[in-house]
C-alpha positions, 0 to 999 in steps of 0.5 A, spaced: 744 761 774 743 769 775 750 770 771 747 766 765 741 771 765 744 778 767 743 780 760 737 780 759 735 780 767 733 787 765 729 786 759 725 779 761 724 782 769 721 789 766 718 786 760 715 779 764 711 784 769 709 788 764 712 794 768 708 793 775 715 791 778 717 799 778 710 800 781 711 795 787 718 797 788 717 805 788 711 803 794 716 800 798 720 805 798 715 810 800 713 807 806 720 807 807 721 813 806 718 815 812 723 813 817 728 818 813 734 814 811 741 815 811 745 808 810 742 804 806 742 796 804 739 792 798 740 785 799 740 780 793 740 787 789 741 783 782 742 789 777 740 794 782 733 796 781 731 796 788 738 801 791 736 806 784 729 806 787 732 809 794 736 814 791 729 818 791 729 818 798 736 822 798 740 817 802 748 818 804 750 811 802 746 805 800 750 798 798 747 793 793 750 786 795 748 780 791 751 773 790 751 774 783 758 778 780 754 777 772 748 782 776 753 786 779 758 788 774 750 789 770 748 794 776 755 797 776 754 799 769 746 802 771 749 806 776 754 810 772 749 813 767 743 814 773 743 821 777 747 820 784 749 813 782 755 814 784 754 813 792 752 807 790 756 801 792 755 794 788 759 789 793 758 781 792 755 778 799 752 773 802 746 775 804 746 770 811 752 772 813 753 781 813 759 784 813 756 789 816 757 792 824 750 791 829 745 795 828 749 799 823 743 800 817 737 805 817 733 801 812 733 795 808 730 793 801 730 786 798 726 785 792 724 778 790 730 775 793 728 772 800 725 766 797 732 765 795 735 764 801 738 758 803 736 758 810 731 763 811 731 765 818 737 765 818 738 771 813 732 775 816 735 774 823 742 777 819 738 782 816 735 784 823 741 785 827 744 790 822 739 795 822 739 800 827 732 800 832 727 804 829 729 802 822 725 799 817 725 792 812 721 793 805 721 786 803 717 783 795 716 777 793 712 775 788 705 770 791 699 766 788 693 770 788 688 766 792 682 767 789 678 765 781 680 767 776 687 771 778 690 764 781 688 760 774 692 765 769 697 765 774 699 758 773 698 759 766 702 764 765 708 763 770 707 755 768 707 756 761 707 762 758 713 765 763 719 759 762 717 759 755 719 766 753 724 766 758 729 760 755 727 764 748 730 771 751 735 769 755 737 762 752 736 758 760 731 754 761 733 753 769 732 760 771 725 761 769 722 753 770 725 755 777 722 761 778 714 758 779 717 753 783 721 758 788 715 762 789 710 756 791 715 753 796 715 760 799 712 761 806 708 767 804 703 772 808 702 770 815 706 764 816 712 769 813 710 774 818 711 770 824 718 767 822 720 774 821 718 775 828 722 769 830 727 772 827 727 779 831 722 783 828 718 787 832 713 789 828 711 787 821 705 789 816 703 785 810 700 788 803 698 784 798 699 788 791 696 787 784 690 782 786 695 777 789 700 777 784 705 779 789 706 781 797 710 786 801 712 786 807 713 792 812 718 789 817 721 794 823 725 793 828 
C-alpha cells in the first residue's frame, strides 16, 4: 500500500495537514534535543522527513528504517539534496524485530507509524532494548480531538474530505480509507503510556498538540 503512494506521500502528507506535520515533527525533535544525541533511529521513517528534522541536532549517525523500499528509494533521493544528509542510512527493516545491538541508540523517532505495528508491544519493547539507558523515544500519532467542535470536523475531514482527495492525488483508495480506520483503533494517551511502561519504558510524558488532532509522546528508558 506505502509503495503505491510514495510518490505523492510528500505532496498529500504536507498538503493534507496544512503544514502543521513539520511543526509537530520539529517539537519532538526539541525535546529530544535535550538529551544531545549522537546515534540516531527513525523507524517507519517512510520518505524520511522525521530522520531530516534530526540532523538539527547534529547527530553522528541516524538510520531511517521502513518496511516500504518505494518510501525509502523516495527518501534515499530527499537525502542526496539536504545539507548533511549523507550520514543518513535509509535501510529496509522490520520495525519488530531491530537489527540492532541492546542498548546501541541514544534516540528514536517514529512518526505516524506505531499505529502500524502488527504487534504493538512487541515493536515498542524492541524499541526500548536498543536505546541506551537515559535515551529518548519522541513518538507522533495522529488522535481524535475529545471535545466540540474539533471532533465533529475531525471526522468530517478524515471520512470525507480526507479519502476523497487522496485517491484523486494519489490514485489509492486503500491508503487513505485506512488511515481514519488506523487511527480510531489506536490506543491513544493514557492507555498507550501504560503499554509503553509494560514495554519497559521507565518514564513517559504525554502532549496532546493542535486542539487534539495529534498526540506526542516523550518515552525514556
Amino acid at each position: 500500500m506505502f509503495d503505491n503512494i510514495a510518490g505523492s506521500y510528500d505532496f498529500l502528507n504536507h498538503s493534507l495537514s496544512l503544514g502543521i506535520d513539520i511543526l509537530w515533527r520539529r517539537k519532538a525533535i526539541r525535546k529530544l534535543g535535550e538529551i544531545k544525541p549522537k546515534v540516531m533511529l527513525d523507524i517507519a521513517t517512510g520518505t524520511g522527513d522525521f530522520a531530516i528534522e534530526a540532523l538539527k541536532l547534529k547527530p553522528t549517525r541516524v538510520v531511517g528504517l521502513d518496511i516500504s523500499e518505494g518510501m525509502l528509494e523516495v527518501g534515499r533521493k530527499k537525502m542526496a539534496k539536504v545539507k548533511g544528509g549523507e550520514i543518513v542510512e535509509m535501510v529496509y527493516g522490520d520495525s519488530e524485530n531491530l537489527l540492532f545491538e541492546d542498548n546501541s541508540i541514544d534516540a528514536v523517532t517514529v512518526g505516524f507509524g506505531v499505529r502500524n505495528f502488527e504487534n504493538l508491544g512487541k515493536g515498542l519493547s524492541e524499541i526500548c532494548r536498543v536505546l541506551r539507558p537515559g535515551g529518548r523515544a519522541a513518538i507522533l500519532e495522529p488522535a481524535i480531538p475529545r471535545y466540540f467542535p474539533m471532533k465533529q470536523l475531525f471526522f468530517l475531514y478524515f471520512r470525507g474530505i480526507l479519502p476523497f482527495i487522496g485517491k484523486l492525488i494519489s490514485g489509492d483508495n486503500a491508503a487513505y480509507t485506512y488511515l481514519p480506520e488506523s487511527v480510531r483503533a489506536f490506543p491513544n494517551g493514557k492507555e498507550f503510556t501504560d503499554i509503553c511502561i509494560e514495554a519497559g519504558f521507565t518514564k513517559t510524558t504525554y502532549t496532546s498538540l493542535t486542539f487534539g488532532i495529534c498526540s506526542m509522546y516523550i518515552l525514556e528508558k
